[in-house]
C-alpha positions in Angstrom: 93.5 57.5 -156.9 91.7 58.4 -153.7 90.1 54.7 -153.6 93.0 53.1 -155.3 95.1 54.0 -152.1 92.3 53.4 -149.8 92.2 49.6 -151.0 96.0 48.9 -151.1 95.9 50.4 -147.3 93.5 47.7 -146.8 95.3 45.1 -148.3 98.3 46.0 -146.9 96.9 45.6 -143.2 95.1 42.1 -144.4 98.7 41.0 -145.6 100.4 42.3 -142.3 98.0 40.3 -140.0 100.2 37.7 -138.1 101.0 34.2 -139.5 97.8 32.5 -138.2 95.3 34.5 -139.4 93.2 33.5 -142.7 91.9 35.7 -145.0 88.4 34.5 -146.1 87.3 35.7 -150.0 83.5 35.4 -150.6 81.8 37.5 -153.6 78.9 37.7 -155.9 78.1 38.7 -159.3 74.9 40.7 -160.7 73.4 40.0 -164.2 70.8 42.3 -165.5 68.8 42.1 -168.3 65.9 44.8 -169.5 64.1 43.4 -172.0 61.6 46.2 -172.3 61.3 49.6 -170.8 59.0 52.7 -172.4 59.0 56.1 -170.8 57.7 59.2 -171.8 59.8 62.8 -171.3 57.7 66.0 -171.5 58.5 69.7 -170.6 59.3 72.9 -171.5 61.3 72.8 -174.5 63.8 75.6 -173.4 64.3 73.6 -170.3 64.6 70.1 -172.3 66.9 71.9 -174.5 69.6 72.6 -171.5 69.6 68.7 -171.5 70.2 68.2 -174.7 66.4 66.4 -175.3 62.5 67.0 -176.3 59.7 66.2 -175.6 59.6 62.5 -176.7 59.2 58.5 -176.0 62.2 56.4 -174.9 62.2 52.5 -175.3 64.8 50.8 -173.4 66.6 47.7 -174.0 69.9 46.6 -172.3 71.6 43.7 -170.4 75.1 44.3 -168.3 76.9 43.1 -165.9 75.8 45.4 -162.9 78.0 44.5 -160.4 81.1 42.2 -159.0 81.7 42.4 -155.1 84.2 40.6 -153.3 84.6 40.5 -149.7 87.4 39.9 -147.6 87.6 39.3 -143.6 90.7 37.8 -141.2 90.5 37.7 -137.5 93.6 39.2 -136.1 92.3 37.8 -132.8 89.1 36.8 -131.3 88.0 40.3 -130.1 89.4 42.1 -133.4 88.1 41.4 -137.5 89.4 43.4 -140.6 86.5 43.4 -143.1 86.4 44.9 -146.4 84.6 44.8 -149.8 85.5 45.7 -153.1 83.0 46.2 -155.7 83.2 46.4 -159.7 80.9 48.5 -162.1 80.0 49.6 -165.7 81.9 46.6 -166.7 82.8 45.9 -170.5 86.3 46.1 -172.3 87.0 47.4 -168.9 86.2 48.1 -165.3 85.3 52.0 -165.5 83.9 52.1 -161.7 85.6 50.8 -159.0 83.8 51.4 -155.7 85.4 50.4 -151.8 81.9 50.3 -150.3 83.8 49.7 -146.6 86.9 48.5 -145.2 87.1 48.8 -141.8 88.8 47.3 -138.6 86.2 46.5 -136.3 87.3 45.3 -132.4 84.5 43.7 -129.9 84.5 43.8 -126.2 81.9 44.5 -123.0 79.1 43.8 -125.0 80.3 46.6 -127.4 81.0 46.6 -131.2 83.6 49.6 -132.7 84.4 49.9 -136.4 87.1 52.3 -137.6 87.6 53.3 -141.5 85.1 53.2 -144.4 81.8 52.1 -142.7 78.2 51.6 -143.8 76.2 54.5 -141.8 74.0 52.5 -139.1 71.1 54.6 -140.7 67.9 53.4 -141.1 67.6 48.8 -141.8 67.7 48.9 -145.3 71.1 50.3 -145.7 73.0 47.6 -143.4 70.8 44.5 -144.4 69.3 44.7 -147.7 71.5 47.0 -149.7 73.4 43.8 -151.7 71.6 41.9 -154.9 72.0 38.8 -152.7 70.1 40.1 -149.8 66.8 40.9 -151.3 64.3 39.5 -153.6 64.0 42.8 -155.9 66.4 43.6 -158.9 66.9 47.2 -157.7 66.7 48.9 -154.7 64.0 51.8 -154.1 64.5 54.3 -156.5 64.7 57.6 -154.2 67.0 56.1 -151.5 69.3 54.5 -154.8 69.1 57.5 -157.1 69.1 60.2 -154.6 71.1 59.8 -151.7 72.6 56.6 -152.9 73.2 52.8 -151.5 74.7 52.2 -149.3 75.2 55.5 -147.2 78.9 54.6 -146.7 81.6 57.5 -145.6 85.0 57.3 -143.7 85.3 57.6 -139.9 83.7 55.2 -136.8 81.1 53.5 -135.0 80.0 52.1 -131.9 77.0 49.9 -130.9 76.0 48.0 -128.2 72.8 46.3 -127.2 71.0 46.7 -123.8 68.6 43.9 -122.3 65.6 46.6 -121.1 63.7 43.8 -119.6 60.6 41.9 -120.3 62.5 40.2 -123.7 63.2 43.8 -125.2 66.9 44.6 -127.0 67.5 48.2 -127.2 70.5 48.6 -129.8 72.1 51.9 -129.7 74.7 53.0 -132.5 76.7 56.3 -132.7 79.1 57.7 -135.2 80.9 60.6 -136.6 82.3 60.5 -139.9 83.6 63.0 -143.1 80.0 64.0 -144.1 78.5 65.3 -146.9 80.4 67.7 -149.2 79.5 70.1 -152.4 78.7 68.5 -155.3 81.4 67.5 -157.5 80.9 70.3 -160.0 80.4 73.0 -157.8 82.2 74.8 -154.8 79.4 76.4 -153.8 76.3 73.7 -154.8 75.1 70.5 -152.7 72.6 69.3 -154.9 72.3 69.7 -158.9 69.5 70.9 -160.8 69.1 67.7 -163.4 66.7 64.6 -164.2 66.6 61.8 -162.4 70.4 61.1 -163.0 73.6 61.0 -161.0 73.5 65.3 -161.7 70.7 65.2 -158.7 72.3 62.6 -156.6 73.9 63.3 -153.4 75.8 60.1 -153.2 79.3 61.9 -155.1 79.2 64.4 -152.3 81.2 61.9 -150.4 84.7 61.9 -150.7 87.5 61.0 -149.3 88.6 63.6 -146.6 85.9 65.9 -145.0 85.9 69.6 -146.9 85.2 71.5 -143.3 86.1 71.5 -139.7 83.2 70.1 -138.8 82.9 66.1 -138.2 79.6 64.8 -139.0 77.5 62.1 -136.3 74.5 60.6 -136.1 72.9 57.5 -133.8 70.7 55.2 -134.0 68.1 53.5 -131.8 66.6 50.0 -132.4 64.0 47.9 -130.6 63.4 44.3 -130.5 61.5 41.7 -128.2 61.4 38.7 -128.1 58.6 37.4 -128.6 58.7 39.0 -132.1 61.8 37.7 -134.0 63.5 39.2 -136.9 61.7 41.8 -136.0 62.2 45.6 -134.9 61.3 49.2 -135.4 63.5 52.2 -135.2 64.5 55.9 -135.5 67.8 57.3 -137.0 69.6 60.8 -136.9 72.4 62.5 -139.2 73.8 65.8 -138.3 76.2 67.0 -141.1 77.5 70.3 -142.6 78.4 70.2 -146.1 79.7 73.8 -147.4 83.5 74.6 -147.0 83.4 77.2 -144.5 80.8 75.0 -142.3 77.8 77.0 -141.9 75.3 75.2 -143.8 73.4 72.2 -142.4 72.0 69.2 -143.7 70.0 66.9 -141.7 68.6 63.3 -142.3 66.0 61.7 -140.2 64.7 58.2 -140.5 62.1 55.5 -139.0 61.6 52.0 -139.9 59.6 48.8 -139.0 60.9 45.5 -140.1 58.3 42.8 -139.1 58.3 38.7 -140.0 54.9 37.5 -139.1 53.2 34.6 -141.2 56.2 33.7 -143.7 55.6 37.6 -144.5 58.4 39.7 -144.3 57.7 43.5 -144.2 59.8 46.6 -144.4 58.5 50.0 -144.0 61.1 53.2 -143.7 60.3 57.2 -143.8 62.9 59.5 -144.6 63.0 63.0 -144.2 66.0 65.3 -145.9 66.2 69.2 -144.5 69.0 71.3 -146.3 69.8 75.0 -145.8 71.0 77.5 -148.2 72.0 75.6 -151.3 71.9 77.6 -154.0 71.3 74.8 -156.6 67.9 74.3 -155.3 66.6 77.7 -155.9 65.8 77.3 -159.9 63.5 74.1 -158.6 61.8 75.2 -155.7 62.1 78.8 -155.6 64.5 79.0 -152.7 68.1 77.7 -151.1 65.8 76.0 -147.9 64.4 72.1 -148.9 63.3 69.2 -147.6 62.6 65.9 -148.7 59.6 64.2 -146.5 58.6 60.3 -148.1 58.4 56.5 -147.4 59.0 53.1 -149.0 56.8 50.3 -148.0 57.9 46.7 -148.9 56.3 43.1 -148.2 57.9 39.6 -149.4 56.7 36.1 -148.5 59.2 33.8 -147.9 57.7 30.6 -147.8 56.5 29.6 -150.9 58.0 26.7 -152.0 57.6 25.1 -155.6 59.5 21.9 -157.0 61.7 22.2 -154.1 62.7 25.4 -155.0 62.2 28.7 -152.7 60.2 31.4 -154.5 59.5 34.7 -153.2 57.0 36.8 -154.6 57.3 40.7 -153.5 55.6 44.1 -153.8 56.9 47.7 -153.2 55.7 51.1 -153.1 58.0 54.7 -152.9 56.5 58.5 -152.5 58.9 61.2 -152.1 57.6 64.8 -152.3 60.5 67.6 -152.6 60.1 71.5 -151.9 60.8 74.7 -150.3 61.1 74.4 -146.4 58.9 77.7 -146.4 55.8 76.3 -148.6 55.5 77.7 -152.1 57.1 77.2 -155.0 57.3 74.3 -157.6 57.3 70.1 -155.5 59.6 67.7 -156.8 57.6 64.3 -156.8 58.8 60.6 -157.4 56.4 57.6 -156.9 57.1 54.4 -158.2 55.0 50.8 -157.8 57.3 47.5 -158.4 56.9 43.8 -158.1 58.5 40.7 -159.2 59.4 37.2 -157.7 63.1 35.4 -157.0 63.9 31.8 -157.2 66.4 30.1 -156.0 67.4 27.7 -158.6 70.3 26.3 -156.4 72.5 27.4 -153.5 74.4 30.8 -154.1 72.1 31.0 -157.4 68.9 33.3 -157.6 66.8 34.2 -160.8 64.6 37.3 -161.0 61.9 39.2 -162.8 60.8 42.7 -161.7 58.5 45.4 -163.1 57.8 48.7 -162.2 56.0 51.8 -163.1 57.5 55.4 -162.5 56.4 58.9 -162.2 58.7 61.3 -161.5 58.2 65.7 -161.9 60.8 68.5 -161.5 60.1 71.9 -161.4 61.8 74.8 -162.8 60.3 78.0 -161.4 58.7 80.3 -164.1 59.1 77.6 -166.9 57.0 74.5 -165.8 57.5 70.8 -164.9 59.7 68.0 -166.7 57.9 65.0 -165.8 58.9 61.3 -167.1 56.5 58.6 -166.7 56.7 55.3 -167.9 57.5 51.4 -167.3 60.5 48.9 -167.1 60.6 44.8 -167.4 63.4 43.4 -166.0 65.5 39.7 -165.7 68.4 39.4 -162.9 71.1 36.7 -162.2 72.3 36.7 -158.7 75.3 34.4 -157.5 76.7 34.4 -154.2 80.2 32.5 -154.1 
């Protein structure tokens, strides 16, 4: 009901813009198809058994529609935008997800950029230029950042950015915001992250809700560099400062770096993430106590201009490593690593066909009983239209 009300606000402001504005609609669409996928679940049975499974092998085969976006924007005037995207999920008879990734009014002037409502966090590259199915090469984004924390990073409050000319040909863009934050999970008062497998019970991403759960506002900034000399090209650090218990005692923290570099028709993208949370009882059957962290990195590297019967094809590799555990040392390490690669090709304007596979290892611990671990691979075939 929450984002029901949030989109007819929306609307209702894109309607009530004066006579001469024009709302422009763009979209896309997002057609999956897994062909073959094998992975392997092993444990301790009493452990399996919580979650209703053994040890065994899984063979995957699927094909869905994973997502319908469309976009709206209208200039109320040349200094002020309304922007807002609606997307569509686990659709079949019907839609059973529907998602307002942002709507926001967003207002330009000296130099300066402010967005107020439901905005992307200006955390880290990936989350504000390669989150969509249109915008990179890969069928899926990197598994941690998608699975865990969730894409994009999007919450409810404002932002401001502006760039400064440093001299020498070097853009330094600063970015600041404050916004709802991080919340319990949704099963739990007293819980921010789940004990589960690698499922939406260990994501963060539905800790996010529609009204902040404390006193406190959450913020964060963050710095990027460019030059000149170097285009589509920058490196960068990002902070988030959040607390997510009720009474507003408990901190979690996010940190972030990245280097985006074009050199050579190359295209690279390297980010490291670090997670720090503090006294969360749900993380004290994995890791032996309510501290954790989260230190890891994704590494990605497209080429961009390959060309073959006129048509663009992009070949790409990516690597993840995310290692979990107790702030103090000790205890059990939650690991994920994944390798994936594939190639996209642009069979005609607005229309991309891809192929993607990947290999995954991912461990959990539980303290005193062992690991679950599931390891395995996955094939995959994508449609991609932009309209």
């Amino acid at each position: 009901m929450a984002k029901s009300a949030a989109a007819a606000v929306v609307l209702a402001a894109l309607c009530a813009s004066t006579a001469a504005a024009k709302v422009v609609f763009t979209g896309y669409g997002d057609f999956i198809v897994t062909p073959q996928g094998e992975f392997r679940i092993d444990g301790p049975s009493p452990v399996l058994s919580r979650f209703g499974t053994v040890p065994q092998n899984i063979t995957t085969r699927s094909s869905t529609i994973n997502s319908l976006g469309l976009f709206a924007t209208t200039s109320i005037n040349d200094q002020t935008r309304l922007q807002m995207d609606v997307t569509y999920k686990n659709i079949g008879a019907t839609v059973k997800t529907l998602t307002i990734q942002y709507g926001f009014i967003e207002y330009s002037d000296w130099g300066a950029t402010g967005r107020l409502g439901k905005i992307t966090l200006p955390f880290g590259w990936y989350n504000q230029n390669r989150f969509y199915p249109f915008q990179h090469a890969s069928i899926t984004a990197p598994t941690f950042t998608s699975a865990i924390i969730g894409l994009p990073i999007a919450d409810i409050g404002a932002t401001v950015g502006r760039p400064f000319d440093v001299g020498g040909g070097v853009t330094l863009t600063a970015d600041v915001y404050g916004v709802n934050g991080f919340a319990t999970s949704p099963n739990s008062t007293t819980t921010f992250r789940d004990t589960g497998f690698l499922s939406s019970s260990l994501s963060i991403a539905n800790n996010i809700g529609s009204s902040d759960n404390n006193h406190d506002v959450a913020f964060g900034a963050r710095l990027d560099l460019a030059q000149a000399d170097f285009p589509n090209s920058s490196v960068g650090a990002s902070y988030y400062h959040d607390r997510w218990d009720p009474s507003g005692n408990n901190l979690f923290q996010m940190g972030n770096a990245y280097l985006h570099a074009t050199f050579g028709g190359f295209d690279s993208l390297t980010e490291y993430l670090l997670l720090n949370a503090k006294n969360d009882p749900g993380a004290l059957s994995n890791f032996g106590s309510p501290n954790w962290r989260t230190d890891g990195f994704f590494t990605e590297l497209n080429y961009m201009k390959l060309v073959v019967a006129k048509h663009q094809v992009t070949p790409w590799v990516r690597y993840e490593d995310y290692l979990n555990h107790a702030v103090e040392g000790g205890g059990g390490k939650e690991r994920l690593t994944e390798f994936a690669g594939g190639v996209a090709v642009a069979l005609t304007d607005g229309v991309t066909a891809k192929f993607q596979g990947s290999d995954l290892y991912y461990r959990l611990p539980f303290q005193g009983q062992g690991d679950v671990k599931i390891q395995g691979y996955n094939f995959a075939l994508a449609v991609t239209v932009t309209f």
